[in-house]
Legacy VTK file of the C-alpha trace (Angstrom):
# vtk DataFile Version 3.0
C-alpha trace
ASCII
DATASET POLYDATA
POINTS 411 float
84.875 138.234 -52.916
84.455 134.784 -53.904
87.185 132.118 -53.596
85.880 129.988 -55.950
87.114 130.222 -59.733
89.270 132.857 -58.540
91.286 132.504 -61.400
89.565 130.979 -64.685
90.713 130.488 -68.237
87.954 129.335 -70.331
88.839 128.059 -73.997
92.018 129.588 -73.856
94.160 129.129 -77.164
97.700 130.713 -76.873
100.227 131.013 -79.260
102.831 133.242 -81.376
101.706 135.218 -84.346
98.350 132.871 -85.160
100.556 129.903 -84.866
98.502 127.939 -82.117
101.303 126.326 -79.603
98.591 125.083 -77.091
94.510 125.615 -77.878
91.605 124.719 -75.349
93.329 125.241 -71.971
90.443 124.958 -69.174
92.085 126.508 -65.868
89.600 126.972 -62.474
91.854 128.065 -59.456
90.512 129.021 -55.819
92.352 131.421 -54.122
95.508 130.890 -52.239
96.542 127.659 -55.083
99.617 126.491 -56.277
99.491 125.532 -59.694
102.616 123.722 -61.374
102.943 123.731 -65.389
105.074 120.185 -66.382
105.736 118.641 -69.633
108.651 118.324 -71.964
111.025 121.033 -73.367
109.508 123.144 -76.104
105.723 122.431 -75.193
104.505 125.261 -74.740
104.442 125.827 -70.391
106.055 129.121 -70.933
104.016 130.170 -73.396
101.135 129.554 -71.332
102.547 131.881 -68.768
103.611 134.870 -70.654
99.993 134.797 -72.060
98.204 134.515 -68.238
100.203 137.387 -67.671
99.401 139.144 -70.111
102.605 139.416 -72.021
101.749 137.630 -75.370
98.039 138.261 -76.737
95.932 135.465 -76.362
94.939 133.777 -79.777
90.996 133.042 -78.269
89.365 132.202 -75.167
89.437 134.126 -71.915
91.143 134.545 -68.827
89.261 135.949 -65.662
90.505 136.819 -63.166
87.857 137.370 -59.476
85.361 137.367 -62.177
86.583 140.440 -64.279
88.007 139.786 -67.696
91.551 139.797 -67.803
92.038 141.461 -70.912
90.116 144.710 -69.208
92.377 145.540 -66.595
94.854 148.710 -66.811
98.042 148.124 -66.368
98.562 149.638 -63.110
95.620 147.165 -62.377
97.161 144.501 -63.996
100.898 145.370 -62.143
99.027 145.882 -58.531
97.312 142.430 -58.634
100.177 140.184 -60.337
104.262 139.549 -60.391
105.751 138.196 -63.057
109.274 135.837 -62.808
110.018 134.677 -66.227
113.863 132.727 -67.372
115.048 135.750 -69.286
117.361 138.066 -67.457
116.484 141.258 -66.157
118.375 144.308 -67.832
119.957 146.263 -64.537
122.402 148.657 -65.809
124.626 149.992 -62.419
121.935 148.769 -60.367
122.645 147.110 -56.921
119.903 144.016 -55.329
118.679 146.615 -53.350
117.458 148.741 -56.480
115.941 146.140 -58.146
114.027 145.181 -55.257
112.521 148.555 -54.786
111.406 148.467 -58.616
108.586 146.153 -57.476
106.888 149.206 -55.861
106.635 151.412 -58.792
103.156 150.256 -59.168
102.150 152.020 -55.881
105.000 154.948 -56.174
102.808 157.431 -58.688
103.959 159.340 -61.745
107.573 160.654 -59.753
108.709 157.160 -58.627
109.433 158.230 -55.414
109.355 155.517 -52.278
107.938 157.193 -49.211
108.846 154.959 -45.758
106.524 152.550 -45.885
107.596 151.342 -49.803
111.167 151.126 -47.905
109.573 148.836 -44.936
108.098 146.597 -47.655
111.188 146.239 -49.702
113.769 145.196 -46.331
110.686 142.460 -45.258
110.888 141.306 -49.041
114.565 140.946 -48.992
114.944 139.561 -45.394
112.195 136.758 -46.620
114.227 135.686 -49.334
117.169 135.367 -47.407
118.754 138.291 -49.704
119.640 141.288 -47.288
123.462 140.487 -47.343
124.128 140.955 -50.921
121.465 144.122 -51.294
124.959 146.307 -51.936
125.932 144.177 -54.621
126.004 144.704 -58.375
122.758 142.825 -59.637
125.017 142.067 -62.595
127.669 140.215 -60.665
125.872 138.419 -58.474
125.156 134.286 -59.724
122.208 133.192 -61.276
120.661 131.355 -58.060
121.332 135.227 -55.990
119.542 136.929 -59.031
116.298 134.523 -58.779
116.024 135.032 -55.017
115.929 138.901 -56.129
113.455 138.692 -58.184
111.492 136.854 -56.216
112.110 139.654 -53.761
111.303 142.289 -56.335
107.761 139.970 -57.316
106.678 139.893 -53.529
107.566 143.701 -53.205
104.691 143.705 -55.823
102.396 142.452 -52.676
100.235 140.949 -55.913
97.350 138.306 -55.624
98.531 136.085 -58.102
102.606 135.404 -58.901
103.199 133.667 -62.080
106.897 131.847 -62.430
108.802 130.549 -65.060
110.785 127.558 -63.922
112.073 129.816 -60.750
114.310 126.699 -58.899
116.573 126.018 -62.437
119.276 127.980 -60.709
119.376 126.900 -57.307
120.796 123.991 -55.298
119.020 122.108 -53.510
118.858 124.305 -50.401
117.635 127.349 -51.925
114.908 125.014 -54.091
113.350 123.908 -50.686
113.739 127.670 -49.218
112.449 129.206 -52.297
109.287 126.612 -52.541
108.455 126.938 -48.740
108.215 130.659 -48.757
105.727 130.706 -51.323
103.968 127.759 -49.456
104.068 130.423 -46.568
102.949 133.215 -48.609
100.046 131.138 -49.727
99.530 129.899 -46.050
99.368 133.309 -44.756
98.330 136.040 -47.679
96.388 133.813 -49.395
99.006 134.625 -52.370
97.815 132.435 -56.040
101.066 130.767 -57.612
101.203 129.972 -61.447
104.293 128.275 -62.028
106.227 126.022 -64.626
108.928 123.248 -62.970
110.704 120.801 -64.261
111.308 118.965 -60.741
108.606 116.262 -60.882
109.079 115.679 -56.810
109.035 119.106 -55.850
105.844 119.852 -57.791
104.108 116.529 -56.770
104.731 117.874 -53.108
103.997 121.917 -53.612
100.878 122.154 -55.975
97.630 121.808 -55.498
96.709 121.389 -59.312
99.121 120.765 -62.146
98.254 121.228 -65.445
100.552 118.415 -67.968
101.426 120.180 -71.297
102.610 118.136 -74.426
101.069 119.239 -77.464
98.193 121.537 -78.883
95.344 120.351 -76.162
96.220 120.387 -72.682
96.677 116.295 -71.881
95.471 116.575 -67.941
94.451 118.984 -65.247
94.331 117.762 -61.616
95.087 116.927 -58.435
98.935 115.486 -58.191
96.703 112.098 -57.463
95.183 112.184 -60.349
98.112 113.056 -62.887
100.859 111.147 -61.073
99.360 107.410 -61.985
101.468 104.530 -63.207
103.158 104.965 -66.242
101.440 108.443 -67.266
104.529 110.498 -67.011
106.386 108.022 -69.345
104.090 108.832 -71.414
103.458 112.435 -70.952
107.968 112.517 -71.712
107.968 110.239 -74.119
110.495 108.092 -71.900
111.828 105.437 -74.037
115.590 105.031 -72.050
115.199 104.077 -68.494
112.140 104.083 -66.609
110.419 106.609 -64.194
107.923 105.596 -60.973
105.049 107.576 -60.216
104.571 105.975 -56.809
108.132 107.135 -55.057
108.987 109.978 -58.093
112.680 107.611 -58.482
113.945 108.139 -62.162
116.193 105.151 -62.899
118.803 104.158 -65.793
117.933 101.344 -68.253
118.191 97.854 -66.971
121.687 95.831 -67.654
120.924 93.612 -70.447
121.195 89.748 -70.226
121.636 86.216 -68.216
122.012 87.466 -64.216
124.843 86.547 -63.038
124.313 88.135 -59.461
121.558 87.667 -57.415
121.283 89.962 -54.772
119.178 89.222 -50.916
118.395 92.498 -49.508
115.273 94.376 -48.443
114.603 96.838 -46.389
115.975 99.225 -48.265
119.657 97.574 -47.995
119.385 96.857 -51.699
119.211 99.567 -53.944
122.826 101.365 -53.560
124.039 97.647 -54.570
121.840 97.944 -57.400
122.836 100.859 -58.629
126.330 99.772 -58.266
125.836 96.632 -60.435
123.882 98.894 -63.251
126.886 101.366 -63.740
128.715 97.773 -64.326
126.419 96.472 -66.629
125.939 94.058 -64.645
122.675 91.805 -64.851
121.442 90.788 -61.859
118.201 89.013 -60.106
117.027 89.546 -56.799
114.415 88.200 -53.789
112.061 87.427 -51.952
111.001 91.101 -51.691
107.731 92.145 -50.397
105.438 94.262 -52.781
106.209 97.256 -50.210
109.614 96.994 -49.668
111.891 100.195 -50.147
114.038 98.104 -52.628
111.395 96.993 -54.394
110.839 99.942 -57.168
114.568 100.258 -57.108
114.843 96.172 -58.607
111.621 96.554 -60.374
113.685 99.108 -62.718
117.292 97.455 -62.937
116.990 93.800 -62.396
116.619 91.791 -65.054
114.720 89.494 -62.710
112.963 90.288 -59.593
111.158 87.335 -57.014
108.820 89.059 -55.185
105.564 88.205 -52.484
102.424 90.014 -51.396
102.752 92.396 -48.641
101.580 91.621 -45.064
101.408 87.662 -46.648
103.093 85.005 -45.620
106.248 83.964 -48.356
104.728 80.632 -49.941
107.180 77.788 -50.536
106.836 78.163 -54.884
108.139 81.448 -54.440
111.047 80.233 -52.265
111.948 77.782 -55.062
111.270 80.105 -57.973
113.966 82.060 -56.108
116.106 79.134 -55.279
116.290 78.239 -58.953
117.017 81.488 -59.926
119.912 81.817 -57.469
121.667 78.590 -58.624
122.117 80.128 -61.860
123.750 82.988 -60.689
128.263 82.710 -60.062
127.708 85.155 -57.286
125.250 86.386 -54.436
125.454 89.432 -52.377
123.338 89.478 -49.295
122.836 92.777 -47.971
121.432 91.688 -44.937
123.431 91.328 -41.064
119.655 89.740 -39.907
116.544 88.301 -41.059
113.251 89.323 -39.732
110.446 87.413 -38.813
108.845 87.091 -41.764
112.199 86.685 -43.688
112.716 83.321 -42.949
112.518 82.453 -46.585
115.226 84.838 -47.296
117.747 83.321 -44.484
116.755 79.596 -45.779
117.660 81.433 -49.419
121.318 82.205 -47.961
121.868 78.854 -46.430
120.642 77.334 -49.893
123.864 80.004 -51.555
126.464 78.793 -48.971
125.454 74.808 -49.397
125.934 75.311 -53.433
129.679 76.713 -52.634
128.679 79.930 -54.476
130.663 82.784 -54.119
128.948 85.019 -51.268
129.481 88.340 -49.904
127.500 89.019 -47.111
127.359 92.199 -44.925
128.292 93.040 -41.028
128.888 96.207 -39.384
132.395 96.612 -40.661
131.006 96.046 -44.828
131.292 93.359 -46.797
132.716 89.915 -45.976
133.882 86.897 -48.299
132.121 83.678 -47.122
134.067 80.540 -46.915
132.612 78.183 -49.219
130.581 75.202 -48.210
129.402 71.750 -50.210
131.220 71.722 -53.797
134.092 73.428 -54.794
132.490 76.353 -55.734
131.420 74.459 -59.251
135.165 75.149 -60.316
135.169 78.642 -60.070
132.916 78.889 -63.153
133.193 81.205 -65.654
135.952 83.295 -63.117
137.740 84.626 -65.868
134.765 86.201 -67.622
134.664 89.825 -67.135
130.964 90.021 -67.654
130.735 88.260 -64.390
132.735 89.895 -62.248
131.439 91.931 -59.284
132.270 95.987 -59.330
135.719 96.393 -57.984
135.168 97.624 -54.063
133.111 94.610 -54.160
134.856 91.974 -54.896
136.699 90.134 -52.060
140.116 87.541 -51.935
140.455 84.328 -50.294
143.718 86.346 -48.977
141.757 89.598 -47.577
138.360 88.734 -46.759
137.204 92.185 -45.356
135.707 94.480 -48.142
133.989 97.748 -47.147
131.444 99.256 -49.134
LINES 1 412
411 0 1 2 3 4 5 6 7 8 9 10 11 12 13 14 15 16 17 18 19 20 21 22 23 24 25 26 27 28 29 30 31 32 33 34 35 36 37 38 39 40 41 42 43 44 45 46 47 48 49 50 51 52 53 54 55 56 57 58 59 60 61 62 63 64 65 66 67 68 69 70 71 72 73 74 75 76 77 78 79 80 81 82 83 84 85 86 87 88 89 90 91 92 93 94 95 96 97 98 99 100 101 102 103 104 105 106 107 108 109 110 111 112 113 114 115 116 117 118 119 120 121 122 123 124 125 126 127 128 129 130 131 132 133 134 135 136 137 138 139 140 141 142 143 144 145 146 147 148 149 150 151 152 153 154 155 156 157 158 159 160 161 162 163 164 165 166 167 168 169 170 171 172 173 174 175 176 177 178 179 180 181 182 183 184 185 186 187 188 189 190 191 192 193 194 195 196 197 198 199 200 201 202 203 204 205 206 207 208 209 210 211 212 213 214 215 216 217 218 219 220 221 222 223 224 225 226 227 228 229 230 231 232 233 234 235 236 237 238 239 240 241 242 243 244 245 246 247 248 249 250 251 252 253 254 255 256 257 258 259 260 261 262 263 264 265 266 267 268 269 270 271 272 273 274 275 276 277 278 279 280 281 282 283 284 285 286 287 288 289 290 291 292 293 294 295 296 297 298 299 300 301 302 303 304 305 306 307 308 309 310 311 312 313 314 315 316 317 318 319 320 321 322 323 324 325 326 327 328 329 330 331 332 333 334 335 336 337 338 339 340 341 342 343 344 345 346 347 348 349 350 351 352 353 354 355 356 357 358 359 360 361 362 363 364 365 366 367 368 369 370 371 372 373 374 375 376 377 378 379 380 381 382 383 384 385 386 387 388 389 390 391 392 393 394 395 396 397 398 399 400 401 402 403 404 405 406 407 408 409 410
């Protein structure tokens, strides 16, 4: 049996009724592959599915599957080499977990139904996988929606197909179960050589589970890849339509729309010390600017998104004196500075020659030691008069802010 193109779609065009939904789909899986479906709502992904499965007729094209034609197989075939998970709830009149389990050897059972000792074997390995023996006594109707997807997963592997093709199967679960659910099919494909079709609307998860994704958003297939080659800068803004907030390919961070206007914050950080303050300040509508950051920090796609200025240097390169006074500049516009930092590294000596330059203006600074935040005495002029104090627009989020009277703040 050859691995290669173990799974092939070739001009596939799929669809309800001769209304085309998605045309010219080009699929070549290997055995033992994970591929993930994303796009937006409505586009088509799970129609894409019901068709591979066989569930919907196919409009044109064809789907092959170990080099025989789909469309050819019987259905005991058809039920022997492939499960089926799809969003629409199973109807299990007075049946308990355990019973629906067991229905995913009826392909093997004959024309009586009847589960001999070895269907029984299959069905508790199945159900101790998923993690679902202590609830096989329950009613399948009472159980919650994450309990019922582990079951049917249970019920699919019971199946003991080649190929497993899932709608959207982590909607229901927290995040616990999601990471369970996606490592035992990681296992399955690991160890059976099992072929996962899938549709997820967790970007991360399927960025870290598939092998290929295929990105669907209209009647032609936009890409099919590698999760190198679909998650590049700016695609899946484009691929959502994001117009509200941003999205970053390179750490899969989805982020809330910048805080219009002048900054009056700037915020020293790095190192990943920055981005919960940034956050902070964006639920405040707060604008804010921030620096030096290096090109590789951890705060730097964080400020990239929300701050409405951002100073920044070239990894591994020395920070040149401009920059330092680009971000000087910037800071003496600014009422108030947060530093996030306790120390300054080596090659942060711009940034600790930045916080000396805040405390000689007399700005207001909060600056950070082991016990949270601390009001710094001011230093040089008085404080330019407390400008613009009394504007709410430029006052810092409320377990922020610090008195003359009780200088310790926690954050």
């Amino acid at each position: 049996m050859s691995e290669k193109g173990y799974l092939q779609t070739k001009k596939l065009c799929v669809g309800y009724q001769k209304h085309i939904v998605v045309d010219n789909i080009e699929i070549s899986l290997e055995q033992g592959e994970i591929l993930t479906l994303i796009g937006p709502n409505g586009a088509g992904k799970s129609t894409v599915l019901k068709s591979i499965a066989r569930q919907l007729e196919t409009l044109g094209g064809s789907i092959y599957l170990d080099q025989k034609e789909l469309s050819r197989l019987s259905g005991q075939q058809l039920s022997q080499s492939m499960a089926v998970v799809m969003t629409q709830k199973l109807r299990a009149e007075k049946m308990t977990c355990e019973d629906v389990v067991a229905t995913g050897r009826y392909p093997y059972t004959g024309r009586f139904g009847i589960l001999s000792s070895s269907d029984w074997k299959v069905i508790k390995e199945a159900m101790e996988l998923v993690q679902v023996t202590q609830i096989k006594d329950l009613d399948f109707n009472k159980i919650s929606d994450g309990q019922r997807q582990r079951v049917m997963l249970a019920r699919a592997i019971c199946q003991e197909p080649q190929i497993l093709i899932l709608d959207e199967p982590t909607s229901y679960l927290d995040v616990k179960y999601k990471l369970e659910f996606l490592s035992i099919l990681q296992e399955m494909k690991h160890q059976k050589k099992l072929t996962v079709i899938m549709s997820l609307h967790e970007l991360d998860l399927a960025e870290r589970i598939s092998d290929q994704i295929l990105c669907v958003n209209g009647t032609t297939p936009e890409r099919f890849g590698t999760p190198q080659e679909i998650f590049t800068k700016g695609y899946i803004s484009k691929l959502f339509g994001i117009s509200s907030g941003s999205f970053d390919e390179k750490t899969m961070n989805a982020e809330l729309p910048k805080p219009c206007g002048k900054p009056s914050v700037f915020v020293i950080s790095g190192d990943g010390t920055g981005r919960n303050i940034y956050r902070k300040l964006q639920r405040k509508n707060i604008p804010f600017a921030t620096g030096i950051l290096f090109e590789n920090d951890l705060d730097y796609p964080v400020a990239q998104a929300l701050a409405t200025n951002v100073i920044a240097s070239k990894s591994f390169e020395p920070i040149k004196g401009k920059t330092l006074e680009v971000a000087k500049a910037t800071l003496s516009e600014c009422d108030h500075v947060i530093c996030c930092r306790s120390h300054f590294g080596t090659f942060e000596k711009a940034n600790e020659e930045l916080l000396f330059y805040a405390k000689q203006l007399g700005i207001n600074l909060l600056t950070w030691c082991e016990n949270g935040f601390i009001l710094s005495p001011t230093q040089g002029r008085e404080h330019r008069q407390m400008k613009h104090t009394a504007d709410a627009r430029h006052r810092l989020p409320g377990r922020m802010r610090c008195s003359q009277t009780n200088s310790r703040q926690t954050d």
